[in-house]
MARNU-682015 format. One record per residue (C-alpha): residue number from 1; chain; z, y negated, x negated. Coordinates in nm, 2 decimals. Example, Ala and Ser with C-alpha at 12.3 -4.5 7.8 and 13.67 -1.06 7.14 Angstrom:
REM residues 2
<r 1 A <0.78 0.45 -1.23>>
<r 2 A <0.71 0.11 -1.37>>
REM end
This chain:
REM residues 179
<r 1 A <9.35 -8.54 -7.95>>
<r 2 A <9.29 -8.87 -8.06>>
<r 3 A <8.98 -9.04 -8.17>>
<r 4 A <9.00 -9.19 -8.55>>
<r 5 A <8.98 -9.52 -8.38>>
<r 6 A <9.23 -9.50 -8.14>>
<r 7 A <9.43 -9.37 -8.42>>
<r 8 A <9.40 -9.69 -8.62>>
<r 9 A <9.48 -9.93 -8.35>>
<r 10 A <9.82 -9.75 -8.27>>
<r 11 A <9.89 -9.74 -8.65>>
<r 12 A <9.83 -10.14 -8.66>>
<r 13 A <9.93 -10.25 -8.37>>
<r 14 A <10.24 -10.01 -8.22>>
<r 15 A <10.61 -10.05 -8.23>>
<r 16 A <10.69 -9.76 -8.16>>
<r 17 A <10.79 -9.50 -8.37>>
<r 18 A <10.72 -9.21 -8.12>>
<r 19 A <10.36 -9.32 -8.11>>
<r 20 A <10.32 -9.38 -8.42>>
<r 21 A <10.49 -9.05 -8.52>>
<r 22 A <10.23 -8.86 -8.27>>
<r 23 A <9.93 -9.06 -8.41>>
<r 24 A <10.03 -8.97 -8.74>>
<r 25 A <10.06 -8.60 -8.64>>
<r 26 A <9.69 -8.59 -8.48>>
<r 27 A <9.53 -8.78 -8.78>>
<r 28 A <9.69 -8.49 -8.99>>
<r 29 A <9.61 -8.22 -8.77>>
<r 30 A <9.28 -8.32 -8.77>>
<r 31 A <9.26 -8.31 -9.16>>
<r 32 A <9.19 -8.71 -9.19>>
<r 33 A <9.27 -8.72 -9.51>>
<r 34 A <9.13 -9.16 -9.54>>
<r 35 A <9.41 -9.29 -9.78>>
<r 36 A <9.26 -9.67 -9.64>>
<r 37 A <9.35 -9.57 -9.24>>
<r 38 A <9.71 -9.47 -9.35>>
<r 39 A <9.78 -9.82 -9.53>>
<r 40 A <9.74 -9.97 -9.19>>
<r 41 A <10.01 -9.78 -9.10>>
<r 42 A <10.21 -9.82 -9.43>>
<r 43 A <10.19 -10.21 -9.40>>
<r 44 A <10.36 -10.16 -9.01>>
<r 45 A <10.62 -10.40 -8.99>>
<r 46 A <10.84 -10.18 -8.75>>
<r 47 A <10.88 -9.92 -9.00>>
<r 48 A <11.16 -9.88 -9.24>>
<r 49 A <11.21 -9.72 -9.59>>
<r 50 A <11.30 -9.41 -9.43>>
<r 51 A <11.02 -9.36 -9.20>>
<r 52 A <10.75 -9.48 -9.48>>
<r 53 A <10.92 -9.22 -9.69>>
<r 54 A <10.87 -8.97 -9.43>>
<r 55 A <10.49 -9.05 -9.33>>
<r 56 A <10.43 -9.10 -9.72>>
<r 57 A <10.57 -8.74 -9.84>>
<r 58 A <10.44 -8.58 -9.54>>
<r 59 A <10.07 -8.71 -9.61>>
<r 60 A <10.09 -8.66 -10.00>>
<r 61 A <10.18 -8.28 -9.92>>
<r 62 A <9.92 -8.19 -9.67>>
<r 63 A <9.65 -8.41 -9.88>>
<r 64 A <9.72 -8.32 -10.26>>
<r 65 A <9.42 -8.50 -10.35>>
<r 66 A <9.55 -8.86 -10.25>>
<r 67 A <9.91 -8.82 -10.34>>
<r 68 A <9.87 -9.03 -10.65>>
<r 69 A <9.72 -9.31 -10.42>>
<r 70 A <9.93 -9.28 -10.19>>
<r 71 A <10.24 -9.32 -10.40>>
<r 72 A <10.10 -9.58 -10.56>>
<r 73 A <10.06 -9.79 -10.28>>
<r 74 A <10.43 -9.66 -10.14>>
<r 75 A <10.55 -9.79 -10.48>>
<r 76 A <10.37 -10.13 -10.43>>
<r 77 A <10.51 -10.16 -10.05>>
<r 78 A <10.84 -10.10 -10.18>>
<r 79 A <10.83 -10.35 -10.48>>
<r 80 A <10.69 -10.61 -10.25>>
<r 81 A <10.91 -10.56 -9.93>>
<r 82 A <11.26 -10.38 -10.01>>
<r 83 A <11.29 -10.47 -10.39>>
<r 84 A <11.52 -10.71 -10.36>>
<r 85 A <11.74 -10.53 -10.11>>
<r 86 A <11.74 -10.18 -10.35>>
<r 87 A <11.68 -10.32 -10.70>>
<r 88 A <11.35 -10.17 -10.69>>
<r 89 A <11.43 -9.82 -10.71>>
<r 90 A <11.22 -9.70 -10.42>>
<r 91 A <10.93 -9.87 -10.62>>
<r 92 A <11.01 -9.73 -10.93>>
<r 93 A <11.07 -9.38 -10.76>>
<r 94 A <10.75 -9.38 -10.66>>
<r 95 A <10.59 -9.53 -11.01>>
<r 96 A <10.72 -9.21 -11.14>>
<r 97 A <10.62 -8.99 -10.85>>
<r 98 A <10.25 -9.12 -10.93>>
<r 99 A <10.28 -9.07 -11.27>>
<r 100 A <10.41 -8.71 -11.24>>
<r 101 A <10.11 -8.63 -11.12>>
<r 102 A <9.81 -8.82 -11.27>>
<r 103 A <10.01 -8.87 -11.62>>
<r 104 A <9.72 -9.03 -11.84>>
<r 105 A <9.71 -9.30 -11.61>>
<r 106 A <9.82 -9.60 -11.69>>
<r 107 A <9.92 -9.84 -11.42>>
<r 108 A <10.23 -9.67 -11.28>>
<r 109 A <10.38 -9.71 -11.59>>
<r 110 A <10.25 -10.11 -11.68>>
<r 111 A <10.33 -10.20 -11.26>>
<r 112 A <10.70 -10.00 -11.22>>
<r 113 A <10.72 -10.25 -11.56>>
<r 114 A <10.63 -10.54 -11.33>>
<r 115 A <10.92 -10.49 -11.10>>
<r 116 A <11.14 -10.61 -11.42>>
<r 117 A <11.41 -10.89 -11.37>>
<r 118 A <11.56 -10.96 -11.74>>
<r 119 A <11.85 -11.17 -11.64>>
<r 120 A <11.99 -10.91 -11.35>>
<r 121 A <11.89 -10.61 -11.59>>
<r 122 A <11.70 -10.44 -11.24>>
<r 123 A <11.59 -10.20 -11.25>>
<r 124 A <11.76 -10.09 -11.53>>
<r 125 A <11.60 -10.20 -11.87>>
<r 126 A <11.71 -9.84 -12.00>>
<r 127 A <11.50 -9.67 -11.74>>
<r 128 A <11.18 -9.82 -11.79>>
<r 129 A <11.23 -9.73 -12.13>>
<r 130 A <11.28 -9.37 -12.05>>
<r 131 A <10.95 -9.40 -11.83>>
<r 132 A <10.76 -9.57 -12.07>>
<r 133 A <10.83 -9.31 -12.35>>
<r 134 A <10.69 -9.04 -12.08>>
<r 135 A <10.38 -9.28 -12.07>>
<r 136 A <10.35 -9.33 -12.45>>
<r 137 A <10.29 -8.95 -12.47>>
<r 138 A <10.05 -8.91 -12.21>>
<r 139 A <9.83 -9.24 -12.20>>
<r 140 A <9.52 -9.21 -12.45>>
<r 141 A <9.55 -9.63 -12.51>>
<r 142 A <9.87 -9.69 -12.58>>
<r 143 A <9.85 -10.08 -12.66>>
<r 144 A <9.97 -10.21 -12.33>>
<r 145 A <10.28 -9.93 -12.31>>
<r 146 A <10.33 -10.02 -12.69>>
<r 147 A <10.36 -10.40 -12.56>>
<r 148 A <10.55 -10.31 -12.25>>
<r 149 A <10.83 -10.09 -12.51>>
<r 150 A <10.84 -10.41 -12.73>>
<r 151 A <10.91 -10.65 -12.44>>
<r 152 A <11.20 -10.42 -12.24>>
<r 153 A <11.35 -10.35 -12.60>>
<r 154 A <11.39 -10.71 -12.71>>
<r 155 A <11.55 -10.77 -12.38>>
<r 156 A <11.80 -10.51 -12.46>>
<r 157 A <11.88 -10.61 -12.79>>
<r 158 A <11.73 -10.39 -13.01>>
<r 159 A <11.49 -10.60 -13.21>>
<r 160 A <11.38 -10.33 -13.45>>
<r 161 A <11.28 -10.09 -13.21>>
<r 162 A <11.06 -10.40 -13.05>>
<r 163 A <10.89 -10.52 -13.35>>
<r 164 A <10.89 -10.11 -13.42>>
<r 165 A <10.63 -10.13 -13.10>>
<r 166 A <10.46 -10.47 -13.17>>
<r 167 A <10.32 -10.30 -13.47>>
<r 168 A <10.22 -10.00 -13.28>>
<r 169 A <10.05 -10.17 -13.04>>
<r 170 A <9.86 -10.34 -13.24>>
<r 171 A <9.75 -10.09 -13.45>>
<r 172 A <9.67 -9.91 -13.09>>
<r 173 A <9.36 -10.23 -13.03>>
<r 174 A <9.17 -10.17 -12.68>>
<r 175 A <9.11 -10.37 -12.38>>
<r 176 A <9.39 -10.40 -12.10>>
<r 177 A <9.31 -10.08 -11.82>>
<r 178 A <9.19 -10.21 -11.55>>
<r 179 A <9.42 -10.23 -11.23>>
REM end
Protein backbone atom coordinates (compact mmCIF):
# COMPACT_ATOMS: atom_id res chain seq x y z
CA UNK A 1 0.00 0.00 0.00
CA UNK A 2 1.24 3.20 -0.66
CA UNK A 3 1.81 6.07 1.59
CA UNK A 4 -0.30 9.36 0.66
CA UNK A 5 2.99 10.90 -0.08
CA UNK A 6 4.43 8.45 -2.25
CA UNK A 7 1.08 8.61 -3.85
CA UNK A 8 1.44 12.31 -4.76
CA UNK A 9 4.94 12.17 -6.18
CA UNK A 10 4.02 9.35 -8.68
CA UNK A 11 0.79 11.29 -9.59
CA UNK A 12 3.17 14.56 -10.38
CA UNK A 13 5.93 13.26 -11.47
CA UNK A 14 5.19 9.62 -13.50
CA UNK A 15 4.86 8.91 -17.12
CA UNK A 16 3.60 6.08 -16.86
CA UNK A 17 0.23 5.15 -17.10
CA UNK A 18 0.56 1.70 -15.29
CA UNK A 19 1.82 3.54 -12.26
CA UNK A 20 -0.22 6.03 -12.24
CA UNK A 21 -3.25 3.70 -12.84
CA UNK A 22 -1.99 1.61 -9.62
CA UNK A 23 -1.39 4.78 -7.53
CA UNK A 24 -4.76 5.87 -8.42
CA UNK A 25 -6.24 2.44 -7.39
CA UNK A 26 -4.42 2.57 -3.76
CA UNK A 27 -5.39 6.27 -3.12
CA UNK A 28 -9.01 4.91 -3.82
CA UNK A 29 -8.74 1.85 -1.93
CA UNK A 30 -7.67 3.58 0.82
CA UNK A 31 -10.76 5.88 0.77
CA UNK A 32 -8.53 9.24 0.09
CA UNK A 33 -11.13 11.03 -0.89
CA UNK A 34 -8.50 14.87 -1.12
CA UNK A 35 -9.99 16.43 -4.29
CA UNK A 36 -6.47 18.79 -4.08
CA UNK A 37 -4.07 15.33 -4.31
CA UNK A 38 -6.04 14.26 -7.43
CA UNK A 39 -5.46 17.70 -9.37
CA UNK A 40 -1.87 16.84 -9.30
CA UNK A 41 -2.71 14.00 -11.10
CA UNK A 42 -5.37 15.74 -13.36
CA UNK A 43 -2.80 18.47 -14.45
CA UNK A 44 -0.26 15.22 -15.65
CA UNK A 45 0.93 16.06 -18.84
CA UNK A 46 1.18 12.34 -20.06
CA UNK A 47 -2.42 11.80 -19.70
CA UNK A 48 -4.97 12.11 -22.39
CA UNK A 49 -8.78 12.96 -22.52
CA UNK A 50 -9.49 9.40 -22.27
CA UNK A 51 -7.48 8.54 -19.31
CA UNK A 52 -8.61 11.87 -17.32
CA UNK A 53 -12.10 10.83 -18.25
CA UNK A 54 -11.40 7.52 -16.80
CA UNK A 55 -9.54 8.66 -13.40
CA UNK A 56 -12.25 11.58 -13.25
CA UNK A 57 -15.62 9.30 -13.47
CA UNK A 58 -13.96 6.67 -11.48
CA UNK A 59 -13.15 9.15 -8.50
CA UNK A 60 -16.58 11.13 -8.79
CA UNK A 61 -18.36 7.54 -8.32
CA UNK A 62 -16.54 6.20 -5.35
CA UNK A 63 -16.50 9.88 -3.74
CA UNK A 64 -20.09 11.36 -4.39
CA UNK A 65 -19.33 14.09 -2.18
CA UNK A 66 -16.55 15.76 -4.50
CA UNK A 67 -18.01 14.91 -7.80
CA UNK A 68 -19.19 18.43 -8.34
CA UNK A 69 -15.44 19.49 -7.75
CA UNK A 70 -14.13 17.27 -9.50
CA UNK A 71 -16.10 17.92 -12.68
CA UNK A 72 -15.50 21.22 -12.35
CA UNK A 73 -12.01 21.11 -12.47
CA UNK A 74 -12.28 18.24 -15.43
CA UNK A 75 -14.37 20.89 -17.13
CA UNK A 76 -11.71 23.62 -16.59
CA UNK A 77 -8.66 21.08 -17.79
CA UNK A 78 -10.63 20.46 -20.71
CA UNK A 79 -11.43 24.22 -21.65
CA UNK A 80 -7.85 25.06 -21.08
CA UNK A 81 -6.00 22.09 -22.80
CA UNK A 82 -8.23 20.18 -25.47
CA UNK A 83 -10.68 23.12 -26.32
CA UNK A 84 -9.39 23.96 -29.34
CA UNK A 85 -8.88 20.43 -30.58
CA UNK A 86 -12.89 19.38 -29.62
CA UNK A 87 -14.66 22.67 -29.75
CA UNK A 88 -14.98 22.53 -26.10
CA UNK A 89 -17.29 19.88 -25.70
CA UNK A 90 -15.48 17.87 -23.17
CA UNK A 91 -15.62 21.22 -21.10
CA UNK A 92 -18.97 21.87 -21.62
CA UNK A 93 -19.81 18.02 -20.91
CA UNK A 94 -18.47 18.43 -17.78
CA UNK A 95 -20.08 22.16 -17.02
CA UNK A 96 -23.32 20.21 -17.26
CA UNK A 97 -22.15 17.08 -15.41
CA UNK A 98 -21.43 19.67 -12.46
CA UNK A 99 -24.44 21.29 -12.80
CA UNK A 100 -26.56 18.09 -12.74
CA UNK A 101 -25.60 17.73 -9.59
CA UNK A 102 -25.20 20.87 -7.55
CA UNK A 103 -27.99 22.75 -9.78
CA UNK A 104 -28.28 26.21 -7.78
CA UNK A 105 -24.91 26.81 -8.42
CA UNK A 106 -23.91 29.16 -10.55
CA UNK A 107 -20.48 28.98 -12.02
CA UNK A 108 -20.88 25.89 -14.30
CA UNK A 109 -23.37 27.64 -16.04
CA UNK A 110 -21.41 31.48 -16.28
CA UNK A 111 -17.76 29.38 -16.96
CA UNK A 112 -19.16 26.52 -19.78
CA UNK A 113 -20.38 30.36 -21.08
CA UNK A 114 -16.71 31.30 -21.03
CA UNK A 115 -15.63 28.66 -23.40
CA UNK A 116 -17.76 30.87 -26.12
CA UNK A 117 -16.11 31.83 -29.51
CA UNK A 118 -18.84 34.14 -31.45
CA UNK A 119 -17.26 34.15 -34.74
CA UNK A 120 -16.74 30.04 -35.06
CA UNK A 121 -20.26 29.61 -33.29
CA UNK A 122 -18.24 26.88 -30.65
CA UNK A 123 -19.55 25.49 -28.82
CA UNK A 124 -22.73 25.89 -30.28
CA UNK A 125 -24.43 29.23 -29.41
CA UNK A 126 -27.89 27.06 -29.31
CA UNK A 127 -26.47 24.88 -26.56
CA UNK A 128 -25.47 27.23 -24.11
CA UNK A 129 -28.79 28.56 -24.50
CA UNK A 130 -30.35 25.23 -23.74
CA UNK A 131 -27.90 25.12 -20.60
CA UNK A 132 -28.52 28.36 -19.49
CA UNK A 133 -32.41 28.00 -19.49
CA UNK A 134 -31.67 24.81 -17.06
CA UNK A 135 -29.62 27.40 -14.96
CA UNK A 136 -32.29 30.22 -15.11
CA UNK A 137 -34.70 27.73 -13.30
CA UNK A 138 -32.44 26.59 -10.76
CA UNK A 139 -30.10 29.61 -9.72
CA UNK A 140 -31.72 31.87 -6.88
CA UNK A 141 -29.77 35.18 -8.65
CA UNK A 142 -30.40 35.09 -11.91
CA UNK A 143 -28.72 38.43 -13.02
CA UNK A 144 -25.57 37.08 -14.37
CA UNK A 145 -27.56 33.95 -16.36
CA UNK A 146 -30.04 36.77 -17.42
CA UNK A 147 -26.80 38.64 -18.85
CA UNK A 148 -25.17 35.54 -20.13
CA UNK A 149 -29.02 34.73 -22.20
CA UNK A 150 -28.87 38.35 -23.48
CA UNK A 151 -25.24 38.15 -24.72
CA UNK A 152 -25.51 34.34 -26.58
CA UNK A 153 -29.01 35.52 -28.00
CA UNK A 154 -27.72 38.70 -29.67
CA UNK A 155 -25.02 36.69 -31.19
CA UNK A 156 -27.60 34.56 -32.68
CA UNK A 157 -29.76 37.05 -33.97
CA UNK A 158 -32.57 37.21 -32.02
CA UNK A 159 -32.54 40.71 -30.60
CA UNK A 160 -35.86 40.52 -28.79
CA UNK A 161 -35.18 37.61 -26.86
CA UNK A 162 -31.80 39.56 -25.77
CA UNK A 163 -33.11 42.76 -24.71
CA UNK A 164 -36.19 40.21 -23.40
CA UNK A 165 -33.08 39.19 -20.81
CA UNK A 166 -31.41 42.62 -20.37
CA UNK A 167 -34.55 43.61 -18.71
CA UNK A 168 -34.66 40.52 -16.64
CA UNK A 169 -31.52 40.91 -15.52
CA UNK A 170 -31.80 43.85 -14.40
CA UNK A 171 -34.74 43.66 -12.67
CA UNK A 172 -32.87 40.44 -11.06
CA UNK A 173 -30.03 43.36 -9.15
CA UNK A 174 -27.35 41.35 -6.90
CA UNK A 175 -23.61 41.15 -6.86
CA UNK A 176 -21.75 38.78 -9.36
CA UNK A 177 -21.31 34.95 -7.39
CA UNK A 178 -18.16 34.69 -6.49
CA UNK A 179 -15.88 32.10 -8.50
Amino acid sequence: MLSKTEIRYIFNSSKNFNELFDAFGSAIQQGIDDVELYRILFWNDSLGADELILFGEKLAREFRHVAYDVYMWLASIFEVLYGKNDNFELALTYYQKAAAIKPSEPDPYLDACDCYNPDLNIPPAQMLIEFLKIGFEFVPNKKFICLRLAVLYQAVGEKTLSEYYRVKSDEAGGEFPAS
